[in-house]
C-alpha positions as MATLAB code, in Angstrom:
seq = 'XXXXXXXXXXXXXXXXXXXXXXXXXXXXXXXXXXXXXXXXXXXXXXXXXXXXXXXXXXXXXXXXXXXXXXXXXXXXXXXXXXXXXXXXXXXXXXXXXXXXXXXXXXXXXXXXXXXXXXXXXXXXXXXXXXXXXXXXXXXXXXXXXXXXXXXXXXXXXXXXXXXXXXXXXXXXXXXXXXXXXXXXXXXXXXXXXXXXXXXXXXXXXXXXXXXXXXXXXXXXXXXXXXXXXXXXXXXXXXXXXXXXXXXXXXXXXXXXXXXXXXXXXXXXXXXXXXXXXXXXXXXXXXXXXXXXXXXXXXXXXXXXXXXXXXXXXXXXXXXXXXXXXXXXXXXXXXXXXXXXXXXXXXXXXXXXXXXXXXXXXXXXXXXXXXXXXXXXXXXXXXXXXXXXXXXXXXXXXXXXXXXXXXXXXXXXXXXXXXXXXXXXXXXXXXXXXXXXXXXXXXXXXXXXXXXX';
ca = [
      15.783  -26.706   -0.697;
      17.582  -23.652   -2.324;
      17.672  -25.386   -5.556;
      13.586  -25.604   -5.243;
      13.351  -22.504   -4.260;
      15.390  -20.920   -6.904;
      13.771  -22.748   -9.607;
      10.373  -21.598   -8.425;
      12.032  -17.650   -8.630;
      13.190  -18.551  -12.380;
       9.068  -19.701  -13.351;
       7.882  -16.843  -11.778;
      10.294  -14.530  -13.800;
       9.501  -16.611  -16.821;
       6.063  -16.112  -16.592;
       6.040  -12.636  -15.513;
       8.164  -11.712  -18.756;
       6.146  -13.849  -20.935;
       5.542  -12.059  -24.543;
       7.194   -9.160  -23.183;
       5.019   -9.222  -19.900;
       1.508   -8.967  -21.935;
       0.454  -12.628  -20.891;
       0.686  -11.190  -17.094;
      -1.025   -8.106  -18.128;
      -3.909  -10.253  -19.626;
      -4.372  -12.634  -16.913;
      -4.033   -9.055  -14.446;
      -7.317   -7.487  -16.605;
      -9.125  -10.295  -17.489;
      -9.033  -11.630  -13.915;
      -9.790   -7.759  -12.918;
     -13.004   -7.891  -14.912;
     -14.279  -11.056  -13.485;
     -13.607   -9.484   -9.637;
     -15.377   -6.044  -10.568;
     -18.668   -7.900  -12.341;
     -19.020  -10.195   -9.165;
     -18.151   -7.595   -6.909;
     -20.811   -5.241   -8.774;
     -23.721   -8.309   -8.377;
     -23.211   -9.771   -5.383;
     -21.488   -7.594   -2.838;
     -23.598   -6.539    0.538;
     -21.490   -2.539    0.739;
     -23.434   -0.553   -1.481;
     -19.795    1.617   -2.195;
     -18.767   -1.655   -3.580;
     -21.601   -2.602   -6.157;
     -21.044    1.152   -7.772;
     -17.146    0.751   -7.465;
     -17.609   -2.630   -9.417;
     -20.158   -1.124  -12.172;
     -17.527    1.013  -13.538;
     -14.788   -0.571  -13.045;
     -15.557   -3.622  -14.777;
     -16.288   -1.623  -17.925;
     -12.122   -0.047  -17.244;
     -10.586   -3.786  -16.793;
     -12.967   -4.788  -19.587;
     -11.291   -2.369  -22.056;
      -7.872   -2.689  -20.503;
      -7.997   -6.650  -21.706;
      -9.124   -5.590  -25.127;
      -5.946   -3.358  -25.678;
      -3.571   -5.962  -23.919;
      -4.949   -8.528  -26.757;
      -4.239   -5.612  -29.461;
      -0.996   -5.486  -27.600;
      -0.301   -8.971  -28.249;
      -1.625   -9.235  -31.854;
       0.733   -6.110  -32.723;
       3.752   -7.887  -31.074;
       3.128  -10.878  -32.637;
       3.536   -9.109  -36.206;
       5.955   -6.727  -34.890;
       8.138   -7.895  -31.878;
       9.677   -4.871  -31.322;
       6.623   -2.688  -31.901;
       6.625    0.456  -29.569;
       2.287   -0.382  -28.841;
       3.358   -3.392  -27.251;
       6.598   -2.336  -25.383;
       7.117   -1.639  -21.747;
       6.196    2.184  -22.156;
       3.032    1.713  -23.892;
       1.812   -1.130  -20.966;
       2.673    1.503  -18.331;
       0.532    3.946  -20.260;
      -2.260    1.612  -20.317;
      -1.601    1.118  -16.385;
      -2.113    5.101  -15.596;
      -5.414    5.090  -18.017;
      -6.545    1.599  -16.049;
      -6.145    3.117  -13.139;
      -7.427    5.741  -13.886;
     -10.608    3.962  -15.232;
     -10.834    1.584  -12.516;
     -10.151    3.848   -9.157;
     -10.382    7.624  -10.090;
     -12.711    7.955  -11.851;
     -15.851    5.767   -9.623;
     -13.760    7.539   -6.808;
     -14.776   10.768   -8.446;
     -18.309    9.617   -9.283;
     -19.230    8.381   -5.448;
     -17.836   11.660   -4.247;
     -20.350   13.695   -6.200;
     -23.338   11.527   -5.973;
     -22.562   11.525   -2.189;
     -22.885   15.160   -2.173;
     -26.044   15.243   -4.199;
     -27.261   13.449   -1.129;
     -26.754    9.836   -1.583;
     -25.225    8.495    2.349;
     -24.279    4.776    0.601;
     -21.360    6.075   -1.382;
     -18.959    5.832    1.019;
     -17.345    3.795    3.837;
     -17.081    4.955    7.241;
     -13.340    5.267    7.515;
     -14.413    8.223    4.917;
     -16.687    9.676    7.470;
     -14.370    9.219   10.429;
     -11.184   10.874    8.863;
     -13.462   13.571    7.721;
     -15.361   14.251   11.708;
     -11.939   14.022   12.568;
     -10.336   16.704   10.494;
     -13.002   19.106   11.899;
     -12.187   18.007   15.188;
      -8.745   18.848   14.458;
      -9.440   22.073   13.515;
     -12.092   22.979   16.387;
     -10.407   21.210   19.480;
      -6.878   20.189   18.753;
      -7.356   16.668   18.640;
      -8.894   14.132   16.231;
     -10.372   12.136   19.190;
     -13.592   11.775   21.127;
     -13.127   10.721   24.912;
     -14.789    7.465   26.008;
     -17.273    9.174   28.071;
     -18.200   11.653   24.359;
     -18.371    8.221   22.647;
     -20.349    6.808   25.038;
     -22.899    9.608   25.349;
     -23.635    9.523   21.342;
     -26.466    6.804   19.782;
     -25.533    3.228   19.698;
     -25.589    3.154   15.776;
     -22.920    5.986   15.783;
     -20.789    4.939   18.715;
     -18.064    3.071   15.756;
     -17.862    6.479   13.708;
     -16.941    7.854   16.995;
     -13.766    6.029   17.313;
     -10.888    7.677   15.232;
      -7.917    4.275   15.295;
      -5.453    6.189   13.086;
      -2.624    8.121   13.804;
      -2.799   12.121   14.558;
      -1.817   12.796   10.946;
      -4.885   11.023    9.113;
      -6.992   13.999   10.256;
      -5.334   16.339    7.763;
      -7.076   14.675    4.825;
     -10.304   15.794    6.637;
      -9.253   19.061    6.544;
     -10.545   19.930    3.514;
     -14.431   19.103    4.091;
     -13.810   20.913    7.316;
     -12.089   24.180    5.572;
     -14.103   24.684    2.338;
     -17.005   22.768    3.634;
     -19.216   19.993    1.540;
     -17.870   19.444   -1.915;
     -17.346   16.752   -4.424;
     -13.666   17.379   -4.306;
     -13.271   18.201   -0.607;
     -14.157   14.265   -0.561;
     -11.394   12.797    2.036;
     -10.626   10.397   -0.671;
      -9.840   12.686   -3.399;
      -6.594   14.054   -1.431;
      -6.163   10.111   -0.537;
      -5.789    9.478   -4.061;
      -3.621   12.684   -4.565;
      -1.407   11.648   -1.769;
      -0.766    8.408   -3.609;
      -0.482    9.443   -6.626;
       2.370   11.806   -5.687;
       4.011    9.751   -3.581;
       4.084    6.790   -6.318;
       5.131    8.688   -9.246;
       8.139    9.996   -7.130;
       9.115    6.482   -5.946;
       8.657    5.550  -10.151;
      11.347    8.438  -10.726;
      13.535    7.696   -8.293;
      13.661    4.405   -9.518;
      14.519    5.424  -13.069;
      16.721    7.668  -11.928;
      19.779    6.684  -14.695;
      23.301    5.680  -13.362;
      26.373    6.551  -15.783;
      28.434    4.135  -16.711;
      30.360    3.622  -19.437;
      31.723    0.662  -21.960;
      30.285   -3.024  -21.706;
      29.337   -2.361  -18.387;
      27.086    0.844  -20.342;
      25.391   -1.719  -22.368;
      24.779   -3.988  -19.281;
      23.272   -0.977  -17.536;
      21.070   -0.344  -20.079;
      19.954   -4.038  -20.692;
      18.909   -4.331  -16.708;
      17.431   -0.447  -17.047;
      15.043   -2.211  -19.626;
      14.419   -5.026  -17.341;
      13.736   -2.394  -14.253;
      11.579   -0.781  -16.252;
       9.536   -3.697  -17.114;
       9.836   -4.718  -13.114;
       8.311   -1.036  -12.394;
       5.151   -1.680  -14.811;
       4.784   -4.743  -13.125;
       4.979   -2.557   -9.473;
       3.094   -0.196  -10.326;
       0.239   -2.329  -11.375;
      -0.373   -4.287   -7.982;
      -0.124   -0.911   -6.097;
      -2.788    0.682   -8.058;
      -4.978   -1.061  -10.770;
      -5.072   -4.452   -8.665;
      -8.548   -5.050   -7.840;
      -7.741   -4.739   -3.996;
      -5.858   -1.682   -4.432;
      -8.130    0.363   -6.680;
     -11.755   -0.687   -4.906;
      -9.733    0.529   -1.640;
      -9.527    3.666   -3.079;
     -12.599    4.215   -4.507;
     -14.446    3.429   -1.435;
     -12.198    4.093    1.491;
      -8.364    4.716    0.988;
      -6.966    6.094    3.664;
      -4.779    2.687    3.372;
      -3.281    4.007   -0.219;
      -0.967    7.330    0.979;
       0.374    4.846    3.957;
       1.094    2.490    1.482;
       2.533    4.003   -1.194;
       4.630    6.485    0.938;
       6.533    3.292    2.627;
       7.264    2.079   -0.952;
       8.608    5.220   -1.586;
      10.801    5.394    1.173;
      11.708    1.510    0.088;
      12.759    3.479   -3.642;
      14.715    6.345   -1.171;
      16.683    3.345    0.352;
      17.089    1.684   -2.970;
      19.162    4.791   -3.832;
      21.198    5.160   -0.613;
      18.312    8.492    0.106;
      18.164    7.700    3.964;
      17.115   11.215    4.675;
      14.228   11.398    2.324;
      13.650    7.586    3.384;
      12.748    8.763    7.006;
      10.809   11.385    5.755;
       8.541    9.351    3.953;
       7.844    5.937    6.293;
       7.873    9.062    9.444;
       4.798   10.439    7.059;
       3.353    7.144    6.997;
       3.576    6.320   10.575;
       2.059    9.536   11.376;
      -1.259    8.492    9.234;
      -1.457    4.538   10.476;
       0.236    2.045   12.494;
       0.957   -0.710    9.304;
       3.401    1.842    8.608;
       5.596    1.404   11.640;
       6.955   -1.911   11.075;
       7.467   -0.696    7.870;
       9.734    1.967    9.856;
      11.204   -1.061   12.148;
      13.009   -2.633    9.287;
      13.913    0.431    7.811;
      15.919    1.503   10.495;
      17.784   -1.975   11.001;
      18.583   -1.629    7.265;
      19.683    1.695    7.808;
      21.765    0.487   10.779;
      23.589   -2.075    8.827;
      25.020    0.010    6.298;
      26.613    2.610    9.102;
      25.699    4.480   12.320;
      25.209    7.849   10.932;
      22.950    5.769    7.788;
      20.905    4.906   11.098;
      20.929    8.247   12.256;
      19.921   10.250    9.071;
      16.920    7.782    8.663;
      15.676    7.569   12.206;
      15.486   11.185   12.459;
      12.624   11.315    9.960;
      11.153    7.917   10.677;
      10.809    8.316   14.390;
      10.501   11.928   14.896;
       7.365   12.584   12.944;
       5.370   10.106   14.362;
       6.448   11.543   17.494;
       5.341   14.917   16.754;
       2.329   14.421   15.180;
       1.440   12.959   18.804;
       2.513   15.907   20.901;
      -0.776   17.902   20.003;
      -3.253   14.943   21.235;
      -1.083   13.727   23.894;
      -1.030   17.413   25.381;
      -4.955   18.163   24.694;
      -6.566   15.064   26.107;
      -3.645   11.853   26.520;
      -6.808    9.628   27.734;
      -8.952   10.191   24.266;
      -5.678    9.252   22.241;
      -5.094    6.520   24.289;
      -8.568    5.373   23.812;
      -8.891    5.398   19.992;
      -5.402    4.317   18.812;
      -4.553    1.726   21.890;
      -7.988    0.515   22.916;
     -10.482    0.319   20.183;
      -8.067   -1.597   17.858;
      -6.937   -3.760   21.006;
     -10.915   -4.529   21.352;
     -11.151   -3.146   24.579;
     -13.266   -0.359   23.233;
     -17.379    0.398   23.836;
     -17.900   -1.299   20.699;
     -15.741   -4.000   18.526;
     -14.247   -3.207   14.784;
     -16.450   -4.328   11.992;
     -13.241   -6.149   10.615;
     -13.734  -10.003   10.055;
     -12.030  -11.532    7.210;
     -11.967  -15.083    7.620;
      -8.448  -15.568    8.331;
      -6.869  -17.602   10.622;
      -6.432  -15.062   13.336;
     -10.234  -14.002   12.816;
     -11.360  -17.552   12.979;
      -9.148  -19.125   16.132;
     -10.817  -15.874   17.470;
     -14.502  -16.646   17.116;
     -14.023  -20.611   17.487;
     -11.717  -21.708   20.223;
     -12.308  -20.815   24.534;
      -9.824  -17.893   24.936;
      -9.660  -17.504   21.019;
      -8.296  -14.058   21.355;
      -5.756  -14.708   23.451;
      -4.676  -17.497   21.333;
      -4.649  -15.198   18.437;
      -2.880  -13.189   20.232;
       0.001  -15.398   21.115;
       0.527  -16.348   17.833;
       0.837  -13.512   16.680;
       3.154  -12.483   19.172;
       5.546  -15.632   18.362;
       5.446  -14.345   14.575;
       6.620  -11.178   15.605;
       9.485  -12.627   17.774;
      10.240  -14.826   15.439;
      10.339  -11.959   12.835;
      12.858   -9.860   15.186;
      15.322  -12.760   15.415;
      15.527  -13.237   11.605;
      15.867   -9.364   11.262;
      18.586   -9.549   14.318;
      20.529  -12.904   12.852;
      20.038  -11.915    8.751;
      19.648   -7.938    8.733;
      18.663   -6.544    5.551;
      21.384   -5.567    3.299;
      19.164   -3.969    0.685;
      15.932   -2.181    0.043;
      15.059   -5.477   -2.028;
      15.539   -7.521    1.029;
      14.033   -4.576    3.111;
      10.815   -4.969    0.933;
      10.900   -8.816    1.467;
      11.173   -9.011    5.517;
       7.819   -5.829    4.844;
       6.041   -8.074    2.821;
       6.029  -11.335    4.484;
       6.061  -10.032    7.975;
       2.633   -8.038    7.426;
       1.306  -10.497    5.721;
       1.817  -13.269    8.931;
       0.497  -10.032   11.062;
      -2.692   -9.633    8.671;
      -3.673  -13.290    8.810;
      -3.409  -13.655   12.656;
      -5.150  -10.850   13.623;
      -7.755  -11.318   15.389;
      -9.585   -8.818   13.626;
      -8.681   -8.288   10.062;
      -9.931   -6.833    6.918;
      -9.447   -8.507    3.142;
      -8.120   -4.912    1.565;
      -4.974   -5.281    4.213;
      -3.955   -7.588    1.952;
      -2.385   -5.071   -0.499;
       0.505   -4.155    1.523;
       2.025   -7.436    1.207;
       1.300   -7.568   -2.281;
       2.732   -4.517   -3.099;
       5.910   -4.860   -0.986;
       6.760   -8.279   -2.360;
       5.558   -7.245   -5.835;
       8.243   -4.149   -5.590;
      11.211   -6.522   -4.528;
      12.498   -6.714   -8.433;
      12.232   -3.493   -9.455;
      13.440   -2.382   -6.428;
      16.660   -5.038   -6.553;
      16.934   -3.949  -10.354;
      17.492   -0.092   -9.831;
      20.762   -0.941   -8.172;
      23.549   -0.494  -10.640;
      25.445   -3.977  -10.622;
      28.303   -2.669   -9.574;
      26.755   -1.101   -6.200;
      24.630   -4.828   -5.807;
      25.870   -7.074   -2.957;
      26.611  -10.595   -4.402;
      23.946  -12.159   -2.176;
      21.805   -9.554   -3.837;
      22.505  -10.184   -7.557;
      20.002  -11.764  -10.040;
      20.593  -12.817  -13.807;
      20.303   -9.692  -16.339;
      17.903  -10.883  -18.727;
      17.487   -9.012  -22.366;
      15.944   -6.053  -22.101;
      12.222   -6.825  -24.618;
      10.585   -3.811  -26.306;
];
C-alpha cells in the first residue's frame, strides 16, 4: 500500500516538473480558458458572466506565452523565458489579468450604478463595516432581521467573524467609490499576505561545501514548488472568480498559508499572528488554528505557547466588542444562521454529498451532520496518534480535513473548494524550504535537479 502510494507521489512530481513545469502550466491555462468561456455563456450570477468575459481573454493569452515558453525551451533548455522566474512572472500578470483587473472593472461599473456586479457577501461585509462604525457591532438582532423585507432578510445576516467588518470600513469611511469596493482591500489583503509567505519561503539558508550545492539544487526545486503554489492560490479558476466577485474567502486563505510558511521557518510568533488574523475574519480558519497549535505543541511547550498566544487571543478579542454590545445578535449570525436555525436558510448548495444526504434522506441534516461529526473525530485521533511534525504535514492534515468538512456539509458552496487545493498544493514547497539538514527523516523527499 505504501509502495502504491509512493509511486503515485513520484507521477505526480513527474508530471508536475514536466519540461521544466510548462506542460502543467499549459494544461493550468488552457483548462483556465475553457472554465472562463463556459462560465462567461452559461452561468445564472450575472458577477460571473462579466468575471468570465475577461478573464478568458487573460488565460487565453497566458496559454499563448506558455507555448512560446515551450518553443524557446525546446531550442534553448536553459533559456531564462522559459525558466522558473519567468513562469512566476507570467503567474503575477495572469493573475493579474484574470482576478484584478474584472475585480477592478465590476467595482466601477457597480458604482456607475449597475447592482449585478457583485455578490452579496460584498454587500454584507460592506452594511457591516458601517455597522461597525455606527453601533459597535457588525450584527443585526433577530428581531432587526426580522422586521426588514423578506427579499433582504439574507443580507441581514452577517456569518463571519467580528474582524470581516473592517474591510467594510472603507465604503463606510470615504463613502461610495470604485476603490472603497470591499473587494479591492480583499485582494490587497491577499496579496500582502501571499507575497510575504513567497519571501519567507525563499528566505536563503547558508550552508557551505557539497551540502552548499545541495542547498542550492533543492532552492531551485522550492522555487519551482512556489510557482506551482502560488498558481492554485491565485490564478486557479476557483481562486481568481472568488475574488473578482466575492473574496472575502482570499485574506482567510492566504493568511493561514502564511502562517503554514511562519511554521515552515520555526516563526511560531508571527505564525499565531497570522491564522489569529484569519480566525478573526472566518471560521475555516480555525481548524486551520487547531492543527497549528498541536504542531506547535509537538515541537516544545513554550513553541505551543508563543503560537497560541496569537492564534487564540485575537479571535478572542475581536469578539469582546460584539459579545459586550449585544451577545444575542452575535450569537445569532455566527452560531445560528450557519447552523440553519436562522429566519432564512444560506443560499449555499453545491451538490456534494453533505448537500445531497441533506435534501434526499428523512432526517437528512442530521445525518449530515453525524457524518460530519465522525470525520472530525476521526480527524482528532489521527492528529492525537500521528501529530504533525512539520508545516508540510501541518498543510496535509489542513487540506484533507477541510476538504472531508466541505463535502459533508450540509450546506456548501463550490469556491470552498480552494482551501484544500491550496493547502495540499503548498505541501512541497512548503516541505522544500526546510534546509535538509533541519528535515525530519519521515519528512525527507528526493532532491531532484534544479531545471532553468
Amino acid at each position: 500500500m505504501e509502495t502504491a502510494a509512493a509511486d503515485r507521489r513520484r507521477y505526480w512530481r513527474r508530471a508536475d516538473r514536466a519540461a521544466g513545469g510548462l506542460a502543467a502550466d499549459l494544461v493550468l491555462y488552457l483548462l483556465s480558458t475553457g472554465f472562463a468561456a463556459v462560465t462567461a455563456a452559461t452561468s445564472t450570477l450575472l458577477p460571473h458572466r462579466a468575471w468570465g468575459s475577461v478573464a478568458a481573454v487573460g488565460y487565453l493569452l497566458g496559454t499563448i506565452v506558455v507555448l512560446g515558453q515551450l518553443l524557446v525551451r525546446r531550442r534553448r533548455p536553459d533559456s531564462r523565458l522559459a525558466g522558473t522566474a519567468a513562469r512566476g512572472g507570467l503567474t503575477v500578470l495572469t493573475w493579474a489579468a484574470t482576478a484584478l483587473l474584472p475585480l477592478v472593472w465590476q467595482a466601477v461599473e457597480r458604482v456607475g450604478g449597475r447592482l449585478d456586479r457583485a455578490q452579496e457577501e460584498v454587500v454584507v461585509v460592506e452594511h457591516s463595516g458601517a455597522r461597525l462604525l455606527d453601533h459597535g457591532t457588525p450584527y443585526l438582532t433577530r428581531d432587526a432581521i426580522a422586521a426588514l423585507p423578506g427579499g433582504e432578510q439574507l443580507l441581514g445576516y452577517t456569518p463571519y467573524q467580528p474582524g470581516m467588518a473592517l474591510f467594510g470600513l472603507p465604503r463606510a469611511v470615504a463613502g461610495t467609490a470604485w476603490w472603497t469596493d470591499a473587494r479591492i482591500w480583499f485582494a490587497v489583503a491577499t496579496a500582502v499576505a501571499l507575497g510575504l509567505a513567497v519571501l519567507l519561503l525563499r528566505r536563503p539558508a547558508a550552508v557551505a561545501g557539497r551540502a552548499g550545492v545541495r542547498s542550492a539544487e533543492r532552492a531551485g526545486a522550492r522555487d519551482a514548488a512556489l510557482v506551482r503554489a502560488v498558481q492554485l492560490a491565485t490564478v486557479l479558476p476557483v481562486c481568481a472568480l472568488t475574488l473578482a466577485t466575492g473574496g472575502d474567502d482570499l485574506p482567510v486563505l492566504a493568511l493561514c498559508l502564511l502562517a503554514l510558511a511562519c511554521a515552515a521557518r520555526d516563526r511560531f510568533v508571527g505564525a499565531g499572528l497570522a491564522v489569529g488574523l484569519a480566525a478573526a475574519l472566518k471560521l475555516f480558519a480555525w481548524p486551520v488554528a487547531l492543527v497549528l497549535l498541536v504542531h506547535a505543541a509537538v515541537r516544545g511547550r513554550r513553541t505551543g505557547l508563543r503560537l497560541a498566544v496569537g492564534a487564540l487571543g485575537l479571535p478572542l478579542v475581536a469578539l469582546v466588542p460584539a459579545q459586550l454590545v449585544d451577545s444575542a445578535a452575535l450569537v445569532e449570525n455566527v452560531l445560528r444562521f450557519p447552523l440553519g436555525h436562522g429566519l432564512v436558510s444560506s443560499p449555499a448548495a453545491s451538490p456534494f454529498p453533505g448537500y445531497l444526504i441533506a435534501q434526499a434522506l428523512p432526517a437528512g441534516r442530521v445525518v449530515a451532520a453525524a457524518l460530519l461529526v465522525v470525520a472530525g473525530l476521526l480527524i482528532a485521533v489521527l492528529l492525537l496518534r500521528r501529530p504533525p511534525r512539520t508545516a508540510a504535514s501541518a498543510a496535509l492534515f489542513c487540506g484533507y480535513g477541510l476538504l472531508a468538512a466541505i463535502l459533508l456539509m450540509p450546506s456548501t458552496r463550490f469556491g470552498y473548494l480552494l482551501y484544500p487545493v491550496a493547502f495540499l498544493g503548498w505541501v512541497p514547497a512548503l516541505r522544500l524550504a526546510r534546509t535538509p539538514q533541519d528535515t525530519p527523516d519521515s519528512d525527507r523527499t528526493p532532491v531532484p535537479t534544479a531545471t532553468p
